[in-house]
Structure formats: C-alpha cells, structure tokens
N, C-alpha and C positions, 0 to 999 in steps of 0.2 A: 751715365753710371746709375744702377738700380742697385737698393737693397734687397736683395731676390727673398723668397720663403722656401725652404728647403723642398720642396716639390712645389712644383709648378708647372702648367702648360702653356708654352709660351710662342709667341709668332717668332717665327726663326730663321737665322739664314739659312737657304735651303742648302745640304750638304753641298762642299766642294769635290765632289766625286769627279764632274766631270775634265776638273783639269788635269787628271791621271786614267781616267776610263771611260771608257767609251760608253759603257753598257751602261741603260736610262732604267735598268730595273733597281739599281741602287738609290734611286732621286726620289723621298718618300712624299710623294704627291702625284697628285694622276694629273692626266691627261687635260681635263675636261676643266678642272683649274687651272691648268697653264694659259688657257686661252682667257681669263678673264683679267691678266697682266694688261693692264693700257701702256702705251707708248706715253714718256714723260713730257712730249711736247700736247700730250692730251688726254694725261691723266683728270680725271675725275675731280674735281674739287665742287664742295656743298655749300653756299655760304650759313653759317650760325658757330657760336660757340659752346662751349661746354664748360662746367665748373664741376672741377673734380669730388670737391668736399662735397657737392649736393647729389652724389651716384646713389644712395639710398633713393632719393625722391623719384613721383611720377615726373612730374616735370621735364626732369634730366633723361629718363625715358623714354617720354612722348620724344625729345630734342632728338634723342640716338634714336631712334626709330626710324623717324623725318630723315636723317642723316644715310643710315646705312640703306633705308628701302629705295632712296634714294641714286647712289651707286649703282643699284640692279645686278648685283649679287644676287648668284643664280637662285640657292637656296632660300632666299630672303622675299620672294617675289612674292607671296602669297598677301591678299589682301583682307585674310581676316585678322591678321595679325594686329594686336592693339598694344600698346606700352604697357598696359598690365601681365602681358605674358613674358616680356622680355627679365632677363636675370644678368645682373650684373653684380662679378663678384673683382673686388678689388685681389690685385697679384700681388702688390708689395707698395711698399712705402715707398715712395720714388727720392730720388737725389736729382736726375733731372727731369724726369716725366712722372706721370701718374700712369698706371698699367692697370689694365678691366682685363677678364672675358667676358662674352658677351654670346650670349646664349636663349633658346628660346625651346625650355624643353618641353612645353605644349603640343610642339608640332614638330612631328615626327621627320628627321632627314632635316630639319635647318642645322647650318654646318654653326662653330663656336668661331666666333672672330676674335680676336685682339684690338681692343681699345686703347690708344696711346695717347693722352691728353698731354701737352705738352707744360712744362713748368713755368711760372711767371719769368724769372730769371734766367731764363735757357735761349732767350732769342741776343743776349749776350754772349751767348758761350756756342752756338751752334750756327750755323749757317742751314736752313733747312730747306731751300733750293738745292744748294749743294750737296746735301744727303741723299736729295732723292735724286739727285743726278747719277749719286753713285751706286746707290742702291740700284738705279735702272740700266748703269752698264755692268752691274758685277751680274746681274740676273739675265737680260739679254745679249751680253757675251758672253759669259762664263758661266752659265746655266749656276750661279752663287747665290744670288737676292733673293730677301724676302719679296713678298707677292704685298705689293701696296693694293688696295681695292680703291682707295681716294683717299682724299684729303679735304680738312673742312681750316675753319679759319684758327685753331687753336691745337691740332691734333691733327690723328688719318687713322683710318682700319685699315688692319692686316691681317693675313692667314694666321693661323696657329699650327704646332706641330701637338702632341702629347710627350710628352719630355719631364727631365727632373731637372732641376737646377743642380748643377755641383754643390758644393761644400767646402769649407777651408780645411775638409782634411782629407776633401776625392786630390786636392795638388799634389798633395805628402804622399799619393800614393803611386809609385814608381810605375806602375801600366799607364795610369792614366796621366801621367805627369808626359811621358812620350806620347802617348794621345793628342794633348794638347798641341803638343811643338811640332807633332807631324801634320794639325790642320794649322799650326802656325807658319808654315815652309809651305803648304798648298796658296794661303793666301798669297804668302811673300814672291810668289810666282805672277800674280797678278801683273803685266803691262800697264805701268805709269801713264804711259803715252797715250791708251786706252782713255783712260780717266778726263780726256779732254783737257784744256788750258794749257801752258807751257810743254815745250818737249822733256823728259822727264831729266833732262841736265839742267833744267831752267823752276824746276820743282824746287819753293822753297820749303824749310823740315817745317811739319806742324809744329813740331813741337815750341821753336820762335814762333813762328806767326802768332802762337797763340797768345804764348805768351806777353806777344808785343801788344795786341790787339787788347786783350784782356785788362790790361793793366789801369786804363783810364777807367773802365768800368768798376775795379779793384779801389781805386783811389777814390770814389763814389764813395762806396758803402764806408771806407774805413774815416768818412768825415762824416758819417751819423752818428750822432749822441750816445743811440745805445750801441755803436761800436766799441768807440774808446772808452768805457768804460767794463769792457767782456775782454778787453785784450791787454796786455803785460806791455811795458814798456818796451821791452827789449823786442817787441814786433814793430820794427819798422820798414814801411815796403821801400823808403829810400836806401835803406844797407841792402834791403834783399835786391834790387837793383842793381845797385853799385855791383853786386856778389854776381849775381846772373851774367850781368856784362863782359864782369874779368874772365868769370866760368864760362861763357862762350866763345872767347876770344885763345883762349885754350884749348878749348875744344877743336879751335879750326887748325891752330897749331899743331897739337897733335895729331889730328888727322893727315895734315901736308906730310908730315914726318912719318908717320907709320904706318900710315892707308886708313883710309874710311871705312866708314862699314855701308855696306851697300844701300841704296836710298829704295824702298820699298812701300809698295801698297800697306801699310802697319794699320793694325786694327785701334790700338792707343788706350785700352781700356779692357784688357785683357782679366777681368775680374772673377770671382769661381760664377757670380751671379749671370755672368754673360756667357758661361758656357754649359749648353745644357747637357745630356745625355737621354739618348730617346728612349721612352719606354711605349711599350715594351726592346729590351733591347734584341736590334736587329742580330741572324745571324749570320755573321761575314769572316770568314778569315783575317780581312783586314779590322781590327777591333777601333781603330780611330773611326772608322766611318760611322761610331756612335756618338759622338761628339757634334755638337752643333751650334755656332756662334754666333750669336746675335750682336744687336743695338750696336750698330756700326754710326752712330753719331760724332763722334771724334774720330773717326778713320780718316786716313789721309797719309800723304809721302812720308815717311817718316824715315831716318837709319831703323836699319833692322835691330840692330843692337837697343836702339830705345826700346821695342817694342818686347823684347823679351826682359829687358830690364825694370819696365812697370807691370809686366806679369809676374817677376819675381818680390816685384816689392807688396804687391797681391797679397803672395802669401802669407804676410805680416797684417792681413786684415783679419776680421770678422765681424761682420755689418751684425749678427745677431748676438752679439756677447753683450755682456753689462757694459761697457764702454766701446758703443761700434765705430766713435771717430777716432778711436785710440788706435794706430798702427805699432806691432809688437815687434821690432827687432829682435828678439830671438827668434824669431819661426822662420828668420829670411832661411832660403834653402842653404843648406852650408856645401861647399864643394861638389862631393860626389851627388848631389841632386842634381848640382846645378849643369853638371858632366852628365847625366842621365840622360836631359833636358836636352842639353846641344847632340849629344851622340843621334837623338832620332832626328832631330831638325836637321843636322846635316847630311845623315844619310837618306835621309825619307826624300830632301832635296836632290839626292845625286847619288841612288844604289849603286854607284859602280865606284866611288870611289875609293880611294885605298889608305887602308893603314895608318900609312905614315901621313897620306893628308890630311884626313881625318885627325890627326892627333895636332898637327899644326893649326889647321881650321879651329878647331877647340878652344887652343890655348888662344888663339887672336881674338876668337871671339868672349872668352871670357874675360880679355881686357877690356875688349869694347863693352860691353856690357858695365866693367866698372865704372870707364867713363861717361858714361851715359845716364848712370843711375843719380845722378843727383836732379836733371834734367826732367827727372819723375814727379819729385818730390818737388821743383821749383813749378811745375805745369798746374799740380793742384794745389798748391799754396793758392792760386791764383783765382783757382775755380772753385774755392773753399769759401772762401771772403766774398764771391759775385752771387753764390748760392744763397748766403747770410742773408743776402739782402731781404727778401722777402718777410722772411721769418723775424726781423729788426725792425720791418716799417709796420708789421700788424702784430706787435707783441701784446701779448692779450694775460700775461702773469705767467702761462703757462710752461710744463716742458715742449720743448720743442720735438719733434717725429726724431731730429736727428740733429747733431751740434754739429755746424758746418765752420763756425768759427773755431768749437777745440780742433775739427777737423784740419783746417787752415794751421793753424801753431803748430798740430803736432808733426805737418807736413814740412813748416816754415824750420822748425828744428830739425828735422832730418836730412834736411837743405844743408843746412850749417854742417852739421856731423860729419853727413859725407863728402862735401867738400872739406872738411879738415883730415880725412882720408887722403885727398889727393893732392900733389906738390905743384900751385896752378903756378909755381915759380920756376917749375922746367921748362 
C-alpha cells in the first residue's frame, strides 16, 4: 500500500491488453525492453542495502549507482557516469515501501527506473519470493508484469511508465469507476493454476492466510510500551479474534448455502494510489486501456467479491487529507455506483451476456460484496498495528509520516460496524 502524490510516474503493470487482444501495439513498451526481463529462476540480484531516509546523500548514490550499473541495464552502461549525476526524487511516502525515480539527466537517452526500497516491517507482511514469482508469471504468461531489472538485498529496480496517479475523486467518477472494474474482470481472468502451488481448488483465500499469519506479528507490537499507551481499551486483538473466527465460520456457511463467489487472481489492494492513468493519455476506443495497476504485493487467490469489496472501501480513503488514517464512511459508493461498478465488470467479463443475467449476477454479487466487506477492514486492522511497529521502536517525539495505529482502530471499528450489519446468527 502507497500513499501516492497526485501525479506521478510510476513502474507499472504493464497493461492487461493482451488477455483480450492480440495486437502488441497497445503494450506501451517496445521491444528492446522486453528483452531485458530475466527469468525468475535467474533474475539478477546485487548484494548491498539501501536506506531510504539517506536518498538525498552521495553515499546512497554512489550505493544505487554500484547497484543499478550493476544489472546492465541497457541505457545505464556508460561508464562516465558518477553518483553526482544521478537524481533521486522521492514518489510518495510509503505505507509499505519507500518509492524513488531514478534518473540521470546529464546523459542524454538514460531511461528513468523506479527505485523500490522495501519497508522495515514489510518482510512480515509480504512474502517477496512470492511476488516475484508472480510478477514473473503474470509478465511472461500474460504479457501483465511489471519489468523487474534485479533485485538487491532490501529492495529491486523496475521500469517506469509516465502516468498520473488517480485521486479519491477519479473513483466518484462514473467512466473511470467502469474503467477500473473492467481492468478488475481482465485480472479476475487470470488462471489460478498458472500461479504455481496448489490446484486452484486447493488455493487457500489470502485474505485468512493473512490474517492468520499476521496475527503473531500483531500481538508483538501491541506488547510495546508505547503501544498500550496509543490505543483505547476497547482495542483488543483477543475480541477481534474471537469476531474474525465466528465471522469466518459464517462466511463458510453462507457460502455452502448460497454459492461462493468465485476464487480469483484478486489484486487486494485496489487503492486510487495503485491505479494510474497514463499520460499522455493513449487514444483507444476502449478508454480502460488507460488505466494501469500496480504494486501487486498483496495479490493472491482471493473471492472476487473481496476484491471489489476493498476497492470500495477505497473510496472511503484519502491518504492526502488532514486525517489520511481516518477512513470516511459516507463516501462508500452508495448503490447506483456500486451497480455502475458490477455492470462493466460483468459485462466486460462476458459481452454476450443477457439482460436478465446480468441483473441476477448483480444482485448475487452485491450480496457478496456485503459479506465480504468486513473481511477488508479485519485484513488491515492487522497490517495497521505490524506497520506501527517501526515508527514505536524509533520514536524520536515526533509526528509520524503516517498514523498506522489510528489507522488500525479506525479499521478495528469498522470491523465491528459492519459486522453489526450482518446477522452472523443465520
């Protein structure tokens, strides 16, 4: 999760064009970089580290330099290049990474890479083997992945696109709101069984895994000092436990009873900051193909219905307002958005079908979507409190970049809320 800057150019995944079309003149990248994709069993890795807070310094410079001339990235081979020419400008305030470009505008034709430093706290929350596993089959099956260049021991370079980051009010906006759902139905296409490990019957939902996984990590932070004293009583991760437990055990119930909602490649983090829009924008009759999704760190099998369920709770964000860990319940989409939203997803899924399906599909899906949504708010409860930790062991008096504990409560209450929406006693 990134707190994006309302423009930005940022390493992306490369459009999902090709799981609908054939033609490679829609894929905005040439040639000549496709080939400098390594196979993951021999991707590139540099050993050194990097610290994000010192990207001003030469230092940090000289290190990236060493790092990327390294790789042998094409544009990058020149050997007058010294760490005083290089430019590194910070993209956003990270929630789980720290985001650079990285640029060398001395020398005419070096390409701008993408700098990804990973956060202290993220090798809890992320499995990064398995990113780039996925990243390496959504890009060499499904012409989808970003372009890793390597990886070092804290981080890895990637491509960039030139793009803008959405907005928490590009969602509110009725084109681009079916934009989104119609690259959210190209992912949900994605082959499970693709992705390596289990047959995709045997795929457990990210959303447990994480949860389950999470939690010991979780119970860490909230026995530091300066936890319990940042959080309210009525935060306890043994109620929200007990809560999760009953509320999944419901969940499996109503599924047996009503049907599932389909178990899918789900992105899981569906944020405005994660989806860009390319500039300049391309021109295409199909107007989604400007849309382009990044940071697939939490990607994984998930029901579909999650996955449109924490894009909608999205829109209750905004990471640059006076309060960005505050999630606004009035801005969830109310109805007819949320009908906008499923109309392209299901038909973008499936042009030919009809009417009346279409309108049953809808209504199924906007129950699953209710049941699912509290599943949102229990997943980053989790990852709110594992974030904290860093920013609790080195408190230095100051504000913090971001409150990941209000962040945590205000998610822990919305947990509550909407389970008190739902009757886990049917």
């Amino acid at each position: 999760m990134l707190i994006p800057q309302h423009r930005s150019s940022v390493s992306s995944l490369a459009s999902i064009d090709s799981l609908l079309s054939s033609s490679s003149s829609s894929i905005p990248f040439s040639a000549s970089e496709c080939e400098l994709v390594t196979p993951l069993e021999g991707l590139c890795h540099i050993e050194g580290r990097l610290e994000a807070r010192k990207y001003k310094s030469l230092s940090f410079a000289s290190s990236l330099l060493r790092i990327v001339t390294s790789m042998n990235i094409t544009t990058w081979r020149t050997r007058t290049m010294t760490p005083s020419d290089i430019r590194v400008t910070k993209v956003s305030g990270a929630l789980t990474n720290a985001v650079f470009f990285v640029s060398c505008p001395s020398i005419p034709g070096t390409s701008t890479l993408l700098l990804r430093v990973y956060g202290p706290s993220s090798g809890s929350l992320v499995s990064r083997p398995r990113e780039l596993e996925i990243l390496h089959i959504l890009s060499s099956e499904y012409k989808i992945g970003p372009f890793v260049y390597g990886t070092f021991d804290n981080g890895r370079i990637e491509q960039h696109f030139d793009s803008v980051a959405l907005t928490p009010a590009d969602l509110r906006d009725p084109e681009i709101s079916r934009w989104i759902a119609m690259r959210m139905a190209e992912l949900h296409k994605v082959n499970l069984d693709d992705l390596g490990g289990p047959s995709s019957s045997g795929h457990e939902d990210s959303v447990k895994k994480n949860v389950r996984s999470w939690l010991p990590h979780a119970r860490e932070v909230l026995s530091l000092p300066a936890t319990q004293s940042r959080l309210p009583r009525t935060f306890n991760i043994d109620t929200f436990t007990d809560q999760w437990e009953k509320y999944m055990q419901w969940v499996s119930a109503v599924e047996a009873k009503e049907g599932a909602s389909p178990r899918v490649l789900a992105h899981n983090d569906a944020q405005y900051g994660n989806l860009l829009r390319m500039n300049p924008h391309p021109h295409s009759p199909e107007g989604h193909r400007q849309i382009i999704v990044v940071d697939f760190e939490y990607a994984g099998p998930n029901p579909a219905a999650f996955d449109i369920a924490n894009h909608f709770m999205e829109w209750t964000a905004d990471y640059h307002g006076p309060t960005p860990h505050i999630l606004d319940s009035v801005r969830y989409p109310i109805l007819s958005q949320r009908r906008n939203f499923y109309e392209a997803y299901l038909t973008h899924a499936n042009p030919s079908i009809s009417e009346t399906e279409k309108e049953e599909k809808m209504n199924a899906l906007e129950k699953q979507v209710q049941v699912w949504s509290p599943a949102s708010h229990g997943m980053w409860t989790i990852w709110g409190l594992i974030q904290a930790r860093d920013t609790l062991e080195t408190d230095d008096g100051g504000e913090p970049e971001f409150d990941y504990l209000g962040y945590a409560r205000c998610r822990f209450e919305g947990f509550q809320r909407d389970l008190g929406v739902l009757d886990l006693s049917a």
